[in-house]
C-alpha atoms as one frame of an Amber mdcrd trajectory, in Angstrom:
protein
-226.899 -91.672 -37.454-227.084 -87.987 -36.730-225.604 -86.939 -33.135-227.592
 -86.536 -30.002-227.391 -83.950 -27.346-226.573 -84.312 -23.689-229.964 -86.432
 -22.626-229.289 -88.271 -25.944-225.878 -90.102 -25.127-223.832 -89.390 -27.885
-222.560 -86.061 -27.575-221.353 -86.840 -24.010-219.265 -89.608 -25.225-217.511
 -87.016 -27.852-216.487 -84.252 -25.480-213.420 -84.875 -25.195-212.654 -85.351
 -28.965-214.631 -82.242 -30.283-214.152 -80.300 -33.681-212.283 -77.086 -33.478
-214.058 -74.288 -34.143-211.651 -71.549 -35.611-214.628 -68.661 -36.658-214.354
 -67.035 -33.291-211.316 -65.673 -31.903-210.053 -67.618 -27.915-210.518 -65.635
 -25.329-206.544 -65.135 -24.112-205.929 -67.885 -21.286-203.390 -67.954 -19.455
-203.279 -72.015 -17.692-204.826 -75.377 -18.901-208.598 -75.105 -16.623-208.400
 -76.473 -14.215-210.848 -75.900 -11.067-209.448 -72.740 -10.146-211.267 -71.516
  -6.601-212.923 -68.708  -8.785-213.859 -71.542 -11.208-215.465 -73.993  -8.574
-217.176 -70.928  -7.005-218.901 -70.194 -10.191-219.780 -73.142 -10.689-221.035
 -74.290  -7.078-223.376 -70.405  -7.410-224.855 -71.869 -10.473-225.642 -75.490
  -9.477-227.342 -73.624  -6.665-230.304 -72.490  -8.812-231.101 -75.579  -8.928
-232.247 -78.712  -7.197-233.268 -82.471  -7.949-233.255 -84.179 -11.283-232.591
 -80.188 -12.690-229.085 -80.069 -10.706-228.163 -83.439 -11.436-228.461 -83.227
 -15.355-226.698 -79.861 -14.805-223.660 -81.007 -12.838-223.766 -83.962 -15.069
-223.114 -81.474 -18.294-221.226 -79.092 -16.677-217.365 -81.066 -17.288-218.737
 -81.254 -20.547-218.650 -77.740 -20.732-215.222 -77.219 -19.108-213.915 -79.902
 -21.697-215.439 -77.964 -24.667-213.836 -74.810 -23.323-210.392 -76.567 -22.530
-210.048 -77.810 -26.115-210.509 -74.277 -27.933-208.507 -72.557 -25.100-211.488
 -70.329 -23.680-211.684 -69.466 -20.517-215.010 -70.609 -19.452-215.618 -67.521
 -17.034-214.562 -64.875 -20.027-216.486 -66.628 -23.154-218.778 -64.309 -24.630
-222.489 -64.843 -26.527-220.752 -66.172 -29.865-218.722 -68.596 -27.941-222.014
 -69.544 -26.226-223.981 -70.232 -29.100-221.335 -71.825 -30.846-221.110 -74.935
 -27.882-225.367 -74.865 -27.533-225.124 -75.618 -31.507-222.809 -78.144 -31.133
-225.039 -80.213 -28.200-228.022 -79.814 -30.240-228.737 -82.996 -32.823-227.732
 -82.077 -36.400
């Protein structure tokens, strides 16, 4: 059964146990991530953009995010276009 992305269930459940991807080089990170107040500032200025079902599914996939970044030791407020596309590819079904 091919993976699903966020809406689809399966992907979610796998966030924590991702692949590695070694292609692109970590952006240098200094701490584990946790909710810095720079972080949850980010963060809480994005989730504004949005409101209703849009901000819930958004919230919803944003630890999923985090834990994507956490686990290839990017710092989720310095990952650049290639890091970017490389996470969107990875949510999308195969």
């Amino acid at each position: 059964m091919a993976a699903r992305g966020p809406r689809g269930g399966r992907r979610r459940a796998q966030c924590l146990g991702m692949m590695n991807f070694t292609e692109t080089p970590s952006v240098p990170f200094d701490h584990p991530v946790p909710f810095t107040d720079q972080l949850r500032l980010a963060a809480a200025a994005y989730l504004a953009r949005f409101t209703g079902p849009s901000r819930e599914h958004t919230q919803s996939d944003l630890p999923c995010y985090l834990a994507w970044c956490a686990g290839r030791g990017l710092d989720p407020l310095a990952v650049r276009r290639p890091h970017l596309e490389l996470y969107i590819r990875w949510m999308l079904p195969n």
